[in-house]
N, C-alpha and C positions, 0 to 999 in steps of 0.2 A: 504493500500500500504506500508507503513510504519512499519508494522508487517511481513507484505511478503520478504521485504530486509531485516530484523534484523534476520529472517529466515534463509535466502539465506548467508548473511555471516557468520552468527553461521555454517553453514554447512562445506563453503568456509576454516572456521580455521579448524573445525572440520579433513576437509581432509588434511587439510598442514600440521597438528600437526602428522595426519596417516602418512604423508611418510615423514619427519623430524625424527621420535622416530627412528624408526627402524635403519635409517640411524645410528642418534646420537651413537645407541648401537652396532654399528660395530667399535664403533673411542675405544680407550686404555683411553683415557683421562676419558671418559662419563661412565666409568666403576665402578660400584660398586661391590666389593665380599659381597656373602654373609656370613660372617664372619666379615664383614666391618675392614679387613685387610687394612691396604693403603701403598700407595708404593711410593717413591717420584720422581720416575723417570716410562717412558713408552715410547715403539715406536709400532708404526704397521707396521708387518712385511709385505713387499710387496705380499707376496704368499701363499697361500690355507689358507686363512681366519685366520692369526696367528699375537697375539701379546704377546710381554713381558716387567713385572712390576719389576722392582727393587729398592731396595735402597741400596746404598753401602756406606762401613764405610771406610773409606780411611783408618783410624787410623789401623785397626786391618786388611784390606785388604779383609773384608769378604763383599758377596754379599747376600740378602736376594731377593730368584727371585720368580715370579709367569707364567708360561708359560702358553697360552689360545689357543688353537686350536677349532675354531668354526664351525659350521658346518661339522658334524664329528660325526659317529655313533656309536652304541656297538660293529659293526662287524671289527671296526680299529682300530689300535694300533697308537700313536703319539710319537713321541721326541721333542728331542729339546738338542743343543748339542753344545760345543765347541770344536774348533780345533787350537790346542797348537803347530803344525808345519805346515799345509797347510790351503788352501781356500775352501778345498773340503770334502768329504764324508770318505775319508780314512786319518785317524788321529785322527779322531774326537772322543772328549769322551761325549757320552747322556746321559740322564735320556730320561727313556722311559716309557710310562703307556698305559695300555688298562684296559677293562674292564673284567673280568674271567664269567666262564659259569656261576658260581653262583650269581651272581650280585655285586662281592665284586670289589673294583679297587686294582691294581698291578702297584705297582712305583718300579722302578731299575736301576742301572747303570747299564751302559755295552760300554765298547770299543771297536772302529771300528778298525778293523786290515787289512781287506779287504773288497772289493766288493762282493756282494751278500751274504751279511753278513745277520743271524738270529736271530739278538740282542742277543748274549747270553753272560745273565748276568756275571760281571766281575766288578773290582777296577777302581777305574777310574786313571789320573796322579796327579789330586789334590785334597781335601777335599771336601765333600758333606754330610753333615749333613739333618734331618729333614726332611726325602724327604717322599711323599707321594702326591696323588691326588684325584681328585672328579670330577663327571661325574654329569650333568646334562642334558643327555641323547641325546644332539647336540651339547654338547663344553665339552671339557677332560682339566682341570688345572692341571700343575703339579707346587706343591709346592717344594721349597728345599731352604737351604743356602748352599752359597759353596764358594770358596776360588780360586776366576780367578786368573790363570796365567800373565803372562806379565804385570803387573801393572791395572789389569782392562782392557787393550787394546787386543779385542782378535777376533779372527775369530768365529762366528758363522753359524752353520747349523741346519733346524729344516725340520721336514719331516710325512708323515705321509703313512701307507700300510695298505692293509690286514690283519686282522688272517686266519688260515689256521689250523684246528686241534687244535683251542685255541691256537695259538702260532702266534707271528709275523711272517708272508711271506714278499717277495719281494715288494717292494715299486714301481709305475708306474716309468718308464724311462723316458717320456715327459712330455713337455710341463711345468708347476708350480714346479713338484716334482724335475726335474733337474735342478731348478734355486731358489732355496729357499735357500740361503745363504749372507752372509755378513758381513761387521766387526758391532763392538758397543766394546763403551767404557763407562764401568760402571762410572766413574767418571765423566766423561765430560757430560756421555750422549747426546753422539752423537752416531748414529750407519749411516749407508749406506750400498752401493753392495762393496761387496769384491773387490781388482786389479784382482786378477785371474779370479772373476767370469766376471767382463766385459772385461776380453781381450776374452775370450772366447766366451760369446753371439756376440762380433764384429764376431769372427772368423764365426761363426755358422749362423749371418745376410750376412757378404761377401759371403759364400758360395752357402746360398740360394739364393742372387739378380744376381751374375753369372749365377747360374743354371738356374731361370727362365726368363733371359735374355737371355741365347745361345740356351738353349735346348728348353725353351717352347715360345719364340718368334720370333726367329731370322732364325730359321729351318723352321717353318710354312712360315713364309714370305718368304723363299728362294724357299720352294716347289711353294707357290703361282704364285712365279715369271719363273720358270721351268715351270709349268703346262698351263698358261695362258698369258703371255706376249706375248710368239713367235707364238700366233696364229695370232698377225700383223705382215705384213713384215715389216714395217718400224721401228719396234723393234729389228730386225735382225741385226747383230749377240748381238747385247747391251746386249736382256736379258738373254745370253749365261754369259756373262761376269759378269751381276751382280748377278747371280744364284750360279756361283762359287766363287765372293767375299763374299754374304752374307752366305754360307753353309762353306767356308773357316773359318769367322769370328766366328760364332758361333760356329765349332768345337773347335779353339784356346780359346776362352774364357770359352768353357767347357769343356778343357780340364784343364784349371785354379781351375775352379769350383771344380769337381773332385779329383784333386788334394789335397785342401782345406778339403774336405769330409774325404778325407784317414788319413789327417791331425789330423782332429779332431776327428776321429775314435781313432785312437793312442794315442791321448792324453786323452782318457776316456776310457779305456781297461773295466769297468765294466759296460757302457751303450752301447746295439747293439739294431740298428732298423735293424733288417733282410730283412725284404722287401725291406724298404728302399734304404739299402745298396748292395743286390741282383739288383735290379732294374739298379740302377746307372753302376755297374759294366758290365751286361748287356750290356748298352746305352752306355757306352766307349769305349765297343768291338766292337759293331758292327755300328757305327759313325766311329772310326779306319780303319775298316774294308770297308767302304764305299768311303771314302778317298782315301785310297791305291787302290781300285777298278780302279780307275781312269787310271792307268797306265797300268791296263787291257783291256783298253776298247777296241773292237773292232773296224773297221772303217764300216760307216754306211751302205756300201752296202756288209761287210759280212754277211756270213751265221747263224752265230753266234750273233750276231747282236740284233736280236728277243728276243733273250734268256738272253741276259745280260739286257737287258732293263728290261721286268719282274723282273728279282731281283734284278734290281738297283731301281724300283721302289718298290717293296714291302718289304726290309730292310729299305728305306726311310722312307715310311709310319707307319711301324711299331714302328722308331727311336720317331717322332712327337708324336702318341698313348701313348708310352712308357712315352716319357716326359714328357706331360701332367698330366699324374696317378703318376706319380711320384713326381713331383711340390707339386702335392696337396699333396701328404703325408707329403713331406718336410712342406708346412704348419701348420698338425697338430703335428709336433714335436715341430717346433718353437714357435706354439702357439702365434704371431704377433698380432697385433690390426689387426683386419676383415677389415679395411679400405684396406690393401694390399691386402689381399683375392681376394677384391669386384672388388682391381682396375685389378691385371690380370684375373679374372673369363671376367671382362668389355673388358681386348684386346683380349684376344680368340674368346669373341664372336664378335667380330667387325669385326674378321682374317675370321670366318667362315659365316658372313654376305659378307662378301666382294670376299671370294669363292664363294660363291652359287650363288652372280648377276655376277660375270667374267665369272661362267660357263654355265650360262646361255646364256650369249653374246656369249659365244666361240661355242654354237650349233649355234644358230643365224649365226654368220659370217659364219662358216663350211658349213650351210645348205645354205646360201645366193649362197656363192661361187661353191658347186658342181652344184646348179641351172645353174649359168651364165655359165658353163662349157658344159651345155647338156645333163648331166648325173646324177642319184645316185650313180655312183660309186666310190668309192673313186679312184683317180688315182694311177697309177702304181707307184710303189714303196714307197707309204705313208701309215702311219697305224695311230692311236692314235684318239681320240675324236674330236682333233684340226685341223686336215687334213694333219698334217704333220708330219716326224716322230718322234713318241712321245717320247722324252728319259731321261727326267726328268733330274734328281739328273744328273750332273755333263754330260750332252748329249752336243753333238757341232750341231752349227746350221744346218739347215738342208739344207744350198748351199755346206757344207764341203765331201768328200769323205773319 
């Protein structure tokens, strides 16, 4: 027995030390070059598996760095780069390295001057001596000294794309690759997120929690209440009133949203999500357009009547559809911890559980009621599923003429 447990916990370390190592080898601290270069400063970069080693000499102002991008293959090129007037991608002067067809590596400066830049190689604004790199075929180091600006205190960007034709391509727009920036001070060694990059993710979190607050919760639950309420009368004219506060409310606060988007559109002239952004514009026009319908509306016992209800209900529908597809995409731009994901994937589907038993009640009552009536037919002058007239989006109850 006593050989069987000396067993079981030789295993027990055996496996804690399996997933401890791995771990350990992702931290900057637990890092050994093989060169056994040492550095006396290091942080981990919050984004696409990157960290950087330095030591700086206060005296002479010069920095001796080592830049690690980890998992990261032959078919990618990395940087890693400072920026001497902004927070972001254009200013910025890199070192850049991939690997060539022939198996050799390629270290370079090159200044960014604009968006949808192809790194090509250039001077940089300060010194950069010794620069070179080494692949170890899932992590690209680029070695260099170089000569920070601003006393040490400066903005950083590090990033990683495509080759294309052996040459660096376009870098992805979402998610990590738009938010790999920050400051760091070779001296102090401290680094963090840059002021510019977090007023920005606020801006790009506000705009998403509007959006999936008006557009993908607040519209469902207004159709919900259009569709299924006023099949009681004793909800009459109520759920006329809260149909148009909740489809009111959510227009306003996504037209906030919106707003926001075009915002942050602007202020990033070299990232577009197309879809995205197609999508949205879209859902503004024809939410505006659903709104202003209202002042069209006919009275219920015109002619006309039939016809605007059909596509007062089938722009409605389409508006919710639209939302939804489009939410999610906004997710995987933001790239959020999956807990938000989880929790709106969790009220959609609560919104479309809670459709399916109203409408089921709502044949129930309709079938109940044309029984006690005498008849299967619906009566004269009523249409819709609910027995009464159905008029969704933005309809007045059905005692109004």
């Amino acid at each position: 027995m006593d050989s069987f447990l000396k067993k079981l916990l030789l295993c027990a370390a055996l496996l804690v030390l399996s997933m401890v190592a791995p771990s350990s080898a992702q931290t900057c601290s637990s890092y050994t070059f093989s060169n056994n270069k040492l550095f006396s400063s290091c942080t981990d970069l919050p984004y696409l598996s990157s960290f950087l080693h330095w030591t700086y000499d206060s005296a002479t102002g010069t920095a001796q760095i080592a830049y690690r991008h980890a998992s990261v293959d032959t078919s990618k090129w990395v940087a890693w780069a400072i920026n001497p007037t902004g927070s972001g991608m254009v200013g910025a002067q890199s070192l850049v390295a991939y690997q060539q067809s022939n198996g050799t590596m390629l270290a370079y400066t090159s200044p960014i001057a604009a968006y949808q830049t192809q790194l090509q190689e250039g001077s940089l604004s300060f010194n950069v001596s010794d620069l070179s790199a080494t692949s170890t075929g899932s992590e690209i180091i680029i070695f260099a000294t170089i000569v920070p600006p601003n006393n040490g205190a400066v903005n950083q960007v590090w990033q990683d794309g495509p080759l294309s034709g052996g040459s660096p391509s376009v870098h992805a727009t979402t998610g990590a690759n738009v938010q790999s920036m920050g400051t760091l001070n070779f001296a102090s060694g401290q680094a963090g997120s840059s002021g510019g990059s977090n007023s920005k993710i606020r801006k790009r979190n506000t705009h998403g929690v509007l959006n999936a607050v008006s557009w993908g919760i607040l519209l469902p639950i207004g159709a919900i209440i259009a569709r299924y309420l006023k099949v009681s009368k004793a909800a009459d004219p109520a759920w006329f009133y809260l149909h148009i506060a909740c489809q009111t409310s959510a227009y306003i606060v996504g037209v906030a949203g919106w707003a926001t988007g075009i915002k942050l559109g602007s202020d990033s002239p070299g990232i577009t999500y197309s879809a995205h952004r197609t999508i949205g514009i879209v859902l503004f026009c024809l939410g505006t357009v659903q709104v202003f319908a209202l002042l069209l509306r006919p009275k219920k016992d015109h002619k006309f009547r039939f016809y605007w209800n059909v596509y007062h209900h089938s722009i409605g529908y389409a508006v919710i559809i639209l939302s939804i597809i489009n939410i999610f995409k906004g997710f995987d731009i933001l790239n959020p911890d999956k807990k938000w994901k989880h929790a709106y994937i969790g009220v959609i589907a609560a919104l479309g559980c809670v459709a399916v038993a109203l409408e089921g009640f709502t044949w129930y009552v309709v079938l109940k009621r044309r029984r006690s009536q005498g008849g299967s037919k619906v009566p004269h002058g009523m249409n819709g599923s609910n027995g009464y007239n159905h008029n969704g989006y933005g309809a007045r109850p059905h005692q109004e003429a």
